[in-house]
C-alpha positions in Angstrom: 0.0 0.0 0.0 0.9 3.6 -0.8 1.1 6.8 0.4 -2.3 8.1 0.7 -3.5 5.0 1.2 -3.3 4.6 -2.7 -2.3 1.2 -4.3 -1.0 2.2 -7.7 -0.7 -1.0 -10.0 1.5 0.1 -12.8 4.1 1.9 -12.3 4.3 4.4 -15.3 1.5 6.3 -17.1 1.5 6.7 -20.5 -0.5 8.9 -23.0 -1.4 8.2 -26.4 -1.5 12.2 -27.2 2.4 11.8 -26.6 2.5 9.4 -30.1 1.4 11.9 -32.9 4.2 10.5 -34.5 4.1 6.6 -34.0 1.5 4.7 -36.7 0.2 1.4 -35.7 0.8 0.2 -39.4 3.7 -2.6 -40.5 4.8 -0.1 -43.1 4.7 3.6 -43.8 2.6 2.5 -47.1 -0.2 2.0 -44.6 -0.3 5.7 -43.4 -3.7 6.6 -44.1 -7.0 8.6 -42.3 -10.5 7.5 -42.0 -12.8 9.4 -44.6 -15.7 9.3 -42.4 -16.6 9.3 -38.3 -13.9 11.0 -36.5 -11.6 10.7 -39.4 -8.5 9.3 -37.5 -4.7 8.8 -38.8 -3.8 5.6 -38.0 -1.4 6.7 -35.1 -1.5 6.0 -31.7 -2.9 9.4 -30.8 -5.9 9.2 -32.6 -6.2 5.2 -32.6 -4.0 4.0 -30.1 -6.2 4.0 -26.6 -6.3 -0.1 -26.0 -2.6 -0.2 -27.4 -1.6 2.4 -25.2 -3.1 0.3 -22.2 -1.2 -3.0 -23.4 2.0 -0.8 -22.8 1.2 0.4 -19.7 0.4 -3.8 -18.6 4.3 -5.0 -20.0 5.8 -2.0 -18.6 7.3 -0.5 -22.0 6.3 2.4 -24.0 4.0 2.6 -26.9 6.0 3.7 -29.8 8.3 0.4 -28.8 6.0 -1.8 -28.3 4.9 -0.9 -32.0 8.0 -1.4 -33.4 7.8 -5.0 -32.1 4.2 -5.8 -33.0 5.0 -4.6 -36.9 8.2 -7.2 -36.9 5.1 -9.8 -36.8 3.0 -8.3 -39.1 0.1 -7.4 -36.1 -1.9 -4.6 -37.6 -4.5 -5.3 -40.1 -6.5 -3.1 -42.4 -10.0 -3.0 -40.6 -13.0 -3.3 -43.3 -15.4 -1.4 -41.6 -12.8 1.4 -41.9 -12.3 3.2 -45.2 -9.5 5.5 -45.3 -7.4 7.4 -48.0 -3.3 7.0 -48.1 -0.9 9.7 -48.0 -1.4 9.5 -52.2 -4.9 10.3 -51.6 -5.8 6.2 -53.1 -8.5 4.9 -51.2 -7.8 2.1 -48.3 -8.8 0.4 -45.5 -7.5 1.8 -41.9 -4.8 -0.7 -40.5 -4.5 -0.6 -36.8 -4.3 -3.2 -34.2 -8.2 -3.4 -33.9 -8.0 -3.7 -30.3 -6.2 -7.2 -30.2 -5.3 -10.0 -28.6 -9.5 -10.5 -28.6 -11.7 -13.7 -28.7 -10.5 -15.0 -32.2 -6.6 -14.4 -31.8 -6.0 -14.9 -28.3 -2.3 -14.8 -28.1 0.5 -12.3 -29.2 4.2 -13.1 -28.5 6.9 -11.0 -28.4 10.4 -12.2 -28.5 13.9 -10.1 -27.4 11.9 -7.3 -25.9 14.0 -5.0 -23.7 12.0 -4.4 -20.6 13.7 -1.7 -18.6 13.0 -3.7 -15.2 13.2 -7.0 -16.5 16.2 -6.6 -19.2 16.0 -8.9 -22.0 12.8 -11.1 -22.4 10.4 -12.9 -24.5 6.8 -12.4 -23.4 3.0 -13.3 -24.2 0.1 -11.3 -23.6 -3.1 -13.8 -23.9 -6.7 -12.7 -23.9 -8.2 -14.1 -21.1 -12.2 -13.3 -21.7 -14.3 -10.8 -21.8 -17.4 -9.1 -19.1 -20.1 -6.7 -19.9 -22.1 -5.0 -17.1 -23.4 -1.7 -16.0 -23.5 -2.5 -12.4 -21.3 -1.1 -10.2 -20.9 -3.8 -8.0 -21.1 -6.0 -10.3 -17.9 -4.3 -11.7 -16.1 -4.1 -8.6 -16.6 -7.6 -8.0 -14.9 -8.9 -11.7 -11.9 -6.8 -10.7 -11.5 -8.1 -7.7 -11.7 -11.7 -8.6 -9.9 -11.3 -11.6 -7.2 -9.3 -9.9 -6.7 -12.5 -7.5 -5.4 -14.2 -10.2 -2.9 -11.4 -11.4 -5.0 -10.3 -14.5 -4.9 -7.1 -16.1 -8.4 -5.3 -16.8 -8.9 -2.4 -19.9 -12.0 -1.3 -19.9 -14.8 1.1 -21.7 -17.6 1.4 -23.8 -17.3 0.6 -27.7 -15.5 4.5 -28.0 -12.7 4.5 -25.9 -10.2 2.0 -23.3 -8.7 2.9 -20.1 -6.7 1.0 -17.6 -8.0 -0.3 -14.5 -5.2 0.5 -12.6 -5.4 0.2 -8.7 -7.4 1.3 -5.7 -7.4 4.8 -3.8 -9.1 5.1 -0.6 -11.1 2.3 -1.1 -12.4 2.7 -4.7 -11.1 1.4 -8.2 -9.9 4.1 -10.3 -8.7 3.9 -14.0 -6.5 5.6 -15.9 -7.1 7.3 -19.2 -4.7 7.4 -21.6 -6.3 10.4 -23.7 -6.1 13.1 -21.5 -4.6 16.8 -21.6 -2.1 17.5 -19.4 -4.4 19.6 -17.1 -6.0 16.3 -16.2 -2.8 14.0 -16.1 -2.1 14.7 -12.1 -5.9 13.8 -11.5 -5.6 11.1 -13.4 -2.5 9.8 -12.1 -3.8 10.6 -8.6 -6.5 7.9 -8.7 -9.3 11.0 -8.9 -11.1 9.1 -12.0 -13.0 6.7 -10.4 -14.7 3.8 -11.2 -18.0 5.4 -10.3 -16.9 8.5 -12.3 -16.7 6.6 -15.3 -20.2 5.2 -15.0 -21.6 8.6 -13.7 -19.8 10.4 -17.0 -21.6 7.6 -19.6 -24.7 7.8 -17.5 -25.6 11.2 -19.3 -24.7 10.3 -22.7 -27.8 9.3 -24.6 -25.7 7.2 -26.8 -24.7 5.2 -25.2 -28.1 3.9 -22.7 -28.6 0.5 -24.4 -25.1 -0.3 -24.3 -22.8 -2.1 -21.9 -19.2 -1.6 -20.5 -16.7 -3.9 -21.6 -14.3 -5.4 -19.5 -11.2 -7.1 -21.1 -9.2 -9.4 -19.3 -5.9 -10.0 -19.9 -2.7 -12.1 -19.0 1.1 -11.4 -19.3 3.6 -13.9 -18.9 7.2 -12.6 -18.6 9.9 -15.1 -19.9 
């Protein structure tokens, strides 16, 4: 237990505003930008919220992590995405589509310099999947997945955060597309897991739908 009587279970925040630069493509022929929606680049800061979270999990940054991913060919062009290249040709959005998921449930990453761990080779499996909008319902999947030394992301269907520890007795989660005037909060353990609900309680949108929570494993090697 912290200071504060916080118990913070990663150790380094990341944010994906801090990767304009880094494209979760195998190539730099796979630049491209949505045409429609929120028209987003293909880079982690406007497509990079669940990848950002696996970083945060293993412990390394982002724009390394994709370096590794693209030497095993792990982003895909999404279908449901059209998107233009760089050349203006029309495309489909490559990104990492939120994965390891339900159909591939295993990545593995081989020579990956961790800067506690040095040297490793490492898998991050998807355990499962939980939707609910109860509170306590919530609190109790963390807890008992958390027993087992699982990592949670969760969120609705338009953006992941990080369940990342406890602070005076509540679950908070960390957000990893936030300006810097709400990074201290953030990293404080101020966004709540009852502020999350409260905030997706008033969006119309979003009243027939469920929050995910992903469930993840990562073995070190």
């Amino acid at each position: 237990m912290q200071k504060n009587n916080m118990e913070k279970w990663y150790e380094r925040y990341e944010s994906q505003r801090w990767y304009k630069n880094t494209f979760l493509v195998n190539n730099f022929r796979q630049i491209s930008r949505a045409t429609k929606g929120d028209r987003e680049w293909n880079n982690i800061e406007d497509s990079g919220c669940h990848f950002v979270c696996l970083s945060m999990i293993i412990g390394i940054n982002p724009a390394y992590l994709s370096s590794k991913m693209k030497e095993l060919k792990f982003f895909k062009p999404d279908y449901s995405l059209k998107s233009k290249k760089l050349n203006g040709r029309s495309t489909h959005l490559v990104w990492d589509q939120n994965k390891p998921d339900i159909k591939d449930k295993e990545v593995k990453l081989k020579k990956v310099y961790h800067p506690k761990r040095g040297i490793i080779d490492l898998s991050i499996q998807f355990i499962g999947i939980k939707k609910t909008n109860n509170i306590d319902c919530a609190k109790s999947l963390i807890e008992d997945n958390k027993k087992y030394g699982y990592h949670i992301i969760c969120g609705y269907d338009d953006h992941s955060r990080l369940v990342a520890g406890k602070s005076k007795g509540k679950y908070f989660l960390w957000d990893p597309d936030l300006s810097d005037t709400d990074l201290q909060k953030n990293i404080r353990g101020q966004y709540t897991l009852e502020r999350f609900y409260k905030e997706y309680s008033n969006k119309k949108e979003f009243a027939n739908k469920e929050a995910e929570y992903l469930i993840y494993s990562v073995i070190f090697k």
